[in-house]
C-alpha positions in Angstrom: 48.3 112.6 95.6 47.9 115.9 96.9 51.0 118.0 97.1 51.8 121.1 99.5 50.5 123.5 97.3 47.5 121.8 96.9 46.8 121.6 101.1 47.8 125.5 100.5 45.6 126.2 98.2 42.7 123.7 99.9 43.7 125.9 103.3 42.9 129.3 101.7 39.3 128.1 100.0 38.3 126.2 103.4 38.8 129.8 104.6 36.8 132.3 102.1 33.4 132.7 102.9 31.9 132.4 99.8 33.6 129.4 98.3 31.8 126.4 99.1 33.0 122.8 100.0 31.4 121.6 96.4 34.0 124.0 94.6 37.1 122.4 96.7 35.6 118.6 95.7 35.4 119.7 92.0 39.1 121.2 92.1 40.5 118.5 94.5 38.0 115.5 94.9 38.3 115.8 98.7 34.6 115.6 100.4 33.6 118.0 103.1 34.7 115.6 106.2 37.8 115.0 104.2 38.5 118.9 104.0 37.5 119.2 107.6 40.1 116.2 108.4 42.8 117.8 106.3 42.0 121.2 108.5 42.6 120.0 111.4 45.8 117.6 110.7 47.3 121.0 109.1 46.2 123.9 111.6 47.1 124.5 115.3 43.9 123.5 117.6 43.3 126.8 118.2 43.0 128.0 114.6 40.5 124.8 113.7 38.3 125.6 116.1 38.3 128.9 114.9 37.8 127.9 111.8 35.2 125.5 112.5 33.0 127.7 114.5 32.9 130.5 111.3 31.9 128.2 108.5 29.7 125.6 110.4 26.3 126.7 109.2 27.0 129.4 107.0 24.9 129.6 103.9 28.1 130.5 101.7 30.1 127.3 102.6 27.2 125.0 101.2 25.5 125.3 97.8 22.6 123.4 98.9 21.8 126.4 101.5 23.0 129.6 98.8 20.7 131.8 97.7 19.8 130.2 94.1 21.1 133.8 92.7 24.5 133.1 93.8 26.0 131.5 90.8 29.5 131.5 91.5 32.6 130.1 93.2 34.2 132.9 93.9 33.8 136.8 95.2 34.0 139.2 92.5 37.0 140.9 94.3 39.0 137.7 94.6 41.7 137.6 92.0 41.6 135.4 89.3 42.7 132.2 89.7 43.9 129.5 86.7 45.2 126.3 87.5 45.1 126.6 91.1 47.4 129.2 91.5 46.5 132.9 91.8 47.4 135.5 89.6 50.1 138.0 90.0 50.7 137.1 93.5 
């Protein structure tokens, strides 16, 4: 069962560019449709759409499409993150 802070935490990595859907189904076993469902059942139309129209097709969002340098999950700049929860928040 996914709890609230879960769907936070799913919410914020739908949103990063550079973490893919495949990091989000290793962490939380949800598929790409199922994170797109879960996007659009918790955000305001307007904000899935938005959304939506920034990572459909970008290269970052699918690890099929990276560049094979890109090893990975995360930006360097994004603070670390153990258990799901960020760090020093």
């Amino acid at each position: 069962m996914i709890t609230p802070a879960d769907i936070d935490r799913i919410i914020e990595m739908a949103w990063e560019d550079r973490t893919p859907f495949e990091a989000i189904e290793l962490q939380f076993g949800l598929q790409e449709k199922e994170v797109i469902a879960l996007m659009r059942k918790e955000m305001k139309t307007s904000s899935f759409r938005l959304w939506r129209k920034r990572t459909q097709g970008r290269t970052t969002k699918h690890a099929a499409l990276r560049s094979q340098n890109i090893m990975r999950f995360k930006c360097k700049r994004q603070k670390t993150i153990s258990r799901n929860k960020i760090s020093k928040r």
